[in-house]
Structures are given as C-alpha cells and as structure tokens.
C-alpha positions in Angstrom: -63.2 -10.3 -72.9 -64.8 -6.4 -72.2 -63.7 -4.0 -75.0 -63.1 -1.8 -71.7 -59.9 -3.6 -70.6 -57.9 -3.7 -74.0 -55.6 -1.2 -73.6 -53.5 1.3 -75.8 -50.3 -0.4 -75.2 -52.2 -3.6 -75.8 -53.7 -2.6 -79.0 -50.0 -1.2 -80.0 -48.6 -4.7 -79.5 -51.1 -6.6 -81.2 -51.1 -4.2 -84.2 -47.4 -4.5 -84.0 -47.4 -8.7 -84.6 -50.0 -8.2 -87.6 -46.7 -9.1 -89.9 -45.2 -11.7 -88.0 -44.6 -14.7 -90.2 -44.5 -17.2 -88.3 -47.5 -19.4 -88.4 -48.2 -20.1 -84.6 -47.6 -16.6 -83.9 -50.7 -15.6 -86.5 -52.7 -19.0 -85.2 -52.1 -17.3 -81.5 -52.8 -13.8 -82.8 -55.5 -14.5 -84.5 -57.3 -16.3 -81.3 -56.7 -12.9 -79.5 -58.8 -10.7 -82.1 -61.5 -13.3 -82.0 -61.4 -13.0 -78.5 -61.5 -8.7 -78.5 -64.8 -9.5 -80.4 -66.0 -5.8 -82.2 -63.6 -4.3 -80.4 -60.9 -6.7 -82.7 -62.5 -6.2 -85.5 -62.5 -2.2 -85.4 -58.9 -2.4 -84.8 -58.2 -4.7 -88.0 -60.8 -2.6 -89.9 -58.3 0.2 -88.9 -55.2 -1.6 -89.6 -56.8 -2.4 -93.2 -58.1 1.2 -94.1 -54.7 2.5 -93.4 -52.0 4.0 -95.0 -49.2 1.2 -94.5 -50.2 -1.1 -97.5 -48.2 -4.1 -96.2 -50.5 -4.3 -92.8 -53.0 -3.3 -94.6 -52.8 -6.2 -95.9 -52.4 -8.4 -93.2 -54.7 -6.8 -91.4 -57.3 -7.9 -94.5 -56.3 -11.7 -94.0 -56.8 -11.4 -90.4 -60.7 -10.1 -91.0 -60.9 -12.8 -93.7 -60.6 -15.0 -91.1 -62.4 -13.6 -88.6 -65.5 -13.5 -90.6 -65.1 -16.2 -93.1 -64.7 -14.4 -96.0 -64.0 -16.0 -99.3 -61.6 -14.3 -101.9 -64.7 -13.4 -104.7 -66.7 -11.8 -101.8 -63.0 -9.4 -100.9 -62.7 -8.7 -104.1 -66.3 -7.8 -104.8 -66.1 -5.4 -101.9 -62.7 -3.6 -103.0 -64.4 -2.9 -106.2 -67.8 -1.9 -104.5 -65.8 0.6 -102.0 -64.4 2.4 -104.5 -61.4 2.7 -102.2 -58.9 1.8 -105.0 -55.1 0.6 -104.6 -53.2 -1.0 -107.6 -51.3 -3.2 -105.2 -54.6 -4.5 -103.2 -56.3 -4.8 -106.2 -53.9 -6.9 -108.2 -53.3 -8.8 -105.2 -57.0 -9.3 -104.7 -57.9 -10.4 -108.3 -55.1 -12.9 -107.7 -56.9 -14.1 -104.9 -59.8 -15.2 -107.0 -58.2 -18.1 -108.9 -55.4 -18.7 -106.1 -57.5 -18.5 -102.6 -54.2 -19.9 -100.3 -52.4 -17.3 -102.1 -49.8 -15.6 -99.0 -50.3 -12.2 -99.4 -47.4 -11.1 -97.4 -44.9 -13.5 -99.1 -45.9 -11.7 -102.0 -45.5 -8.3 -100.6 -42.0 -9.5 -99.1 -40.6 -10.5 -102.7 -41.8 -7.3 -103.7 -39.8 -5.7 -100.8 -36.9 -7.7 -101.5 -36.5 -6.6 -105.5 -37.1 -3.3 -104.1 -33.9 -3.8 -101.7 -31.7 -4.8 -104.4 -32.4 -2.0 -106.4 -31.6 0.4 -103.4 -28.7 -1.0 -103.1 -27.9 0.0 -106.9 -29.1 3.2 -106.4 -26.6 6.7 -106.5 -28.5 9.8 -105.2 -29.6 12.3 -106.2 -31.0 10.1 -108.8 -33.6 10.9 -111.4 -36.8 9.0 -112.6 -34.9 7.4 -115.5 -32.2 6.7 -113.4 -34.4 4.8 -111.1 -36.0 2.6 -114.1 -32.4 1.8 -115.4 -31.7 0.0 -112.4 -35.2 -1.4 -112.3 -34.3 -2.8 -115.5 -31.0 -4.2 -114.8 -32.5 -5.9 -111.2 -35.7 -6.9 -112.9 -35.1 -8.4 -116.3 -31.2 -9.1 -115.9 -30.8 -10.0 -112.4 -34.1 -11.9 -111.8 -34.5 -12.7 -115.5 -38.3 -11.4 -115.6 -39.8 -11.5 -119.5 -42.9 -11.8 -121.4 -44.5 -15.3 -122.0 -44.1 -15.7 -125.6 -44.5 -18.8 -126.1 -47.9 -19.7 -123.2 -48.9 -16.1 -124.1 -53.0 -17.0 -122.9 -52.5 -19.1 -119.9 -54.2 -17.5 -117.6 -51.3 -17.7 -114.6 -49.4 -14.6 -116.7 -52.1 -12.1 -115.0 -51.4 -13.4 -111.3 -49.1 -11.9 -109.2 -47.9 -14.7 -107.6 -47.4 -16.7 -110.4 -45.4 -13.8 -112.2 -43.3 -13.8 -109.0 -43.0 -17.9 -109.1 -42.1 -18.1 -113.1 -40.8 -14.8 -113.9 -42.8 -14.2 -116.9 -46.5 -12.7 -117.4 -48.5 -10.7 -119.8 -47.3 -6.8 -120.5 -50.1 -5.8 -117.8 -48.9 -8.3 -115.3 -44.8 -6.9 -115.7 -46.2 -3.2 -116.1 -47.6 -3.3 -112.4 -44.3 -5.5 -111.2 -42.5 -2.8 -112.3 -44.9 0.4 -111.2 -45.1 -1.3 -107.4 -41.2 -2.0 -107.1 -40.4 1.2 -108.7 -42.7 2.6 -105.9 -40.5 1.2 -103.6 -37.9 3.0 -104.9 -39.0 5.8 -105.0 -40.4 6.0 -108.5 -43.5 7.8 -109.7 -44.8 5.5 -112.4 -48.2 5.4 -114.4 -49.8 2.5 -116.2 -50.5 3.3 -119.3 -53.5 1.5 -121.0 -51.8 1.8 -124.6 -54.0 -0.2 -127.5 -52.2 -3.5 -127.9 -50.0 -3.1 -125.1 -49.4 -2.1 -121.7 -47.0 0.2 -120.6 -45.5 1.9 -117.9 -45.0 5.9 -118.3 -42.9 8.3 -116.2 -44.0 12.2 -116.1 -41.5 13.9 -113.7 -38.4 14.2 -115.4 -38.2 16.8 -117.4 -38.8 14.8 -120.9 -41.9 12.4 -119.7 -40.6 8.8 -121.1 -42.3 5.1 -121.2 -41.2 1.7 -120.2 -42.1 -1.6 -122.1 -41.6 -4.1 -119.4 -42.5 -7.0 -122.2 -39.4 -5.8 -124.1 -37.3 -6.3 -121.1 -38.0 -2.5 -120.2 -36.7 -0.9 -123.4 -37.6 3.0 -122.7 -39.3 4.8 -125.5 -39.7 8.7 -126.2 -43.1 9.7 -127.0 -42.5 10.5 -130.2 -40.7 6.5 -130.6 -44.0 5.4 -129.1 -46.3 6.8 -131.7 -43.9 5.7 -134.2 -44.2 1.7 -132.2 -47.9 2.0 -132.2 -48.6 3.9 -135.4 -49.9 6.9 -133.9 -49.5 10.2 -135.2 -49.0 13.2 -133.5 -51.8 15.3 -132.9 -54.2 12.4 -133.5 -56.9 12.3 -131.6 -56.1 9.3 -130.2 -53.0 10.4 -128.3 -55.2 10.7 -125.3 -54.5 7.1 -124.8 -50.7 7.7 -123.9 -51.6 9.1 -120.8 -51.8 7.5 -117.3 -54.7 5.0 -117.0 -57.0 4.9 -113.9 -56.7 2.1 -110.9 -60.7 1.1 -112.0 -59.8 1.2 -115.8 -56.4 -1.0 -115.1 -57.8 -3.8 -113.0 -60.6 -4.1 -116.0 -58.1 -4.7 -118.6 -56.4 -7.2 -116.2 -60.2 -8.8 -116.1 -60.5 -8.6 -119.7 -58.0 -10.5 -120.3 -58.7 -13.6 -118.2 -62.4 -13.3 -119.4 -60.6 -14.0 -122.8 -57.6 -16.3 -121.7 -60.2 -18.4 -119.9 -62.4 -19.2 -122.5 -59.7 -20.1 -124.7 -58.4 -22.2 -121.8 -61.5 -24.0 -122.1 -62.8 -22.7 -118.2 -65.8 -20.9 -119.2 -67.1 -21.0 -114.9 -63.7 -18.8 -114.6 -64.2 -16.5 -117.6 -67.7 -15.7 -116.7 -66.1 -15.2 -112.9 -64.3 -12.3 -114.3 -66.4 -11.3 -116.3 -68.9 -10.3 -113.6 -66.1 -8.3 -111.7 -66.4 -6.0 -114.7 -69.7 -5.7 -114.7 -69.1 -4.4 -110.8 -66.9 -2.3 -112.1 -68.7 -0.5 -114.7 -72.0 -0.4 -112.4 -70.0 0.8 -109.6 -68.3 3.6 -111.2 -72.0 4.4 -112.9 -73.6 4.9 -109.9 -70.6 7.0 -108.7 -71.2 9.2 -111.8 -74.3 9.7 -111.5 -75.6 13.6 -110.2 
C-alpha cells in the first residue's frame, strides 16, 4: 500500500486500536502496520516517543514485532537513547528475563490499584494524604510486602512477578508505589538510600519518606537519619535526596547481577551486568565536553 493513500482519519483509527486487548484485534492490527510499510512504522515510532506512556507502550510491542526485536536489544536501546522513563525502563529490564511478559496487562494492574485508590481519595488532598491511602490499598488491601524469607530470588526485581506474588525487593515496591502514586496524582522520588530503597515526597510543606518494605511506614527526615545512622549535617546526607532514572535502573541491575550469581545463573548475572556497563558508558559519553 502507497504511504500517499493512508489518511488522517485513518491513521487516527489505527492509533486509536494500539490498546485493544483483544488478541485478533492486535494479530489484524498488526497486519495493517506491516502493510503501511515506513509509513507504519513512523507512526508507531510516534506513538512510542509520545507522551501517553500506556500507548507508548503498545506502540513499542507493535515495532517489536514489526522488526523482530528481542527484549535485550529494546532494552539496550532505551539505555543507549538516553530518553529515560522509570516506568519503561522497569518494564523493559523485566522484559530481559520474562520476553512474553504483556506489557499492557501490566500497565492495566497498575491502572486498576490506581482506581481503587481514587476511589479512596477526599480532595483537596495533600501528598501524605495520597500515600496514606496508597498504603492502606497497597499493603492492606492487596497485601503487597517485602520477601523476607526468598529475599535473593531474582523474580523480587520484576514487575510482573511483584504484581503476580505481591512481594519484591525495597526497589521493586519503591517504584510500585512511585508509578501508582503517579496515578494518583502523587509526586514521588526514589530515593537511592545505602541499604535500602525508599520513596521520598518533597511538596508538602515538611518533605517526608516512605518505606514500602515496612508496609509504607512514613519516616521524618530526621527519623530517617536516626533508621540509617546518619547524622545531621553529615556529608553524607546527600544521599537522602531523589535519585536519578539512570542511577535507579543500575541499582535494579545491581541487584540481579548479585541475586543471580547466588542463584547459581552466572549467563543472567553477566546479562545484567553488561546493561551497566551501557549505562555508565552511555552517560560518559553524554558527559563528556
């Protein structure tokens, strides 16, 4: 098919169907962008690049498609094009070890803990109002908690094994909870705290933190330095403020490089392993005058 004949309203319905879930409606659907040729893929790459991160997710798994992309190669080029999203990134490093994973069934569940918080929600509410209802929907309602007891199995980092089991390492609830409190209208920060991640909330007018391993107790700062014996003024209080996309996925790296090996999978630890590497090279280069 000439690119010359797909029209706007075309384009506009196509686009429109990107979240359909129904499995002959993407089989169809993906025939049709195959059949637009460039033209298909420029309006994917569009879709993708966008600002709505649930077809811009779809709109990924359509071009993986197209050009036979495998989930190391995706992931590779999200860290090479410095174009950084927590949510596409986690969902992406996920993708690595779990290549069927359904990216918009994931997306959907976080959607749907997202709805039931909204429906818990009394405006005008404020930022710690918000993460007191995260925490009742989160660890009360849907019983979300830290894996004590398989603390280095490897699933705790994935999203959709958090989703499946309802328990995952502090990083792996910290961004649970940062994405659905996006949903809600939360402004949260990851917080790349030695020995355990957090979540932190600046816009209130007391900034407070979140430890989702602790079924989201909420800390002061100064109860935080106390928890992680750090003292005030300390040079080292740097660390309590809001880590970067880049720095967050590396820790998530860092600890399946470790959790691996133990796991005996040293093909999977090296695996991530390399990702950092493209990490730090990447953001190098970037530096670099």
């Amino acid at each position: 098919m000439q690119d010359d004949v797909v029209t706007t309203s075309r384009k506009e319905a196509l686009l429109e169907l990107l979240d359909d879930p129904s499995p002959v409606v993407r089989k169809e659907l993906l025939k049709e962008f195959e059949s637009l040729g460039s033209e298909g893929r420029r309006m994917l790459k569009d879709a993708a690049n966008g600002s709505n991160r649930f077809l811009s997710w779809h709109a990924r798994w359509f071009l993986a498609e197209l050009d036979n992309s495998n989930p190391i190669e995706e992931f590779t080029a999200f860290i090479k094009s410095l174009q950084y999203d927590l949510e596409s990134g986690w969902l992406l490093l996920s993708r690595v070890a779990h290549p069927d994973l359904d990216v918009g069934k994931v997306c959907m569940q976080f959607d749907e803990l997202a709805r039931r918080c909204k429906e818990l929600i009394i405006e005008p509410a404020s930022s710690h109002d918000r993460c007191l209802i995260l925490n009742r929907v989160l660890f009360h309602e849907y019983g979300f908690r830290g894996n004590i007891d398989k603390y280095n199995d490897p699933a705790n980092s994935f999203a959709n094994e958090v989703l499946a089991t309802r328990k995952g390492l502090p990083i792996a609830l910290s961004l649970l909870y940062i994405l659905v409190g996006q949903r809600i209208g939360a402004h949260l920060e990851p917080i790349a705290a030695p020995g355990r991640f957090l979540v932190g909330s600046f816009e209130d007018d007391e900034p407070f933190y979140v430890d989702p391993f602790e079924r989201g107790r909420i800390l002061k700062p100064s109860q935080l330095f106390d928890k992680l014996e750090i003292k005030e003024g300390n040079t080292t209080i740097g660390i309590m403020a809001p880590a970067s996309i880049r720095e967050t996925l590396c820790r998530c790296c860092r600890n399946l490089v470790k959790h691996y090996a133990e796991n005996g999978q040293p093909q999977m630890s090296n695996l991530y392993k390399s990702f950092i590497v493209t990490f730090t090279e990447t953001y190098r280069k970037r530096s670099q005058p």
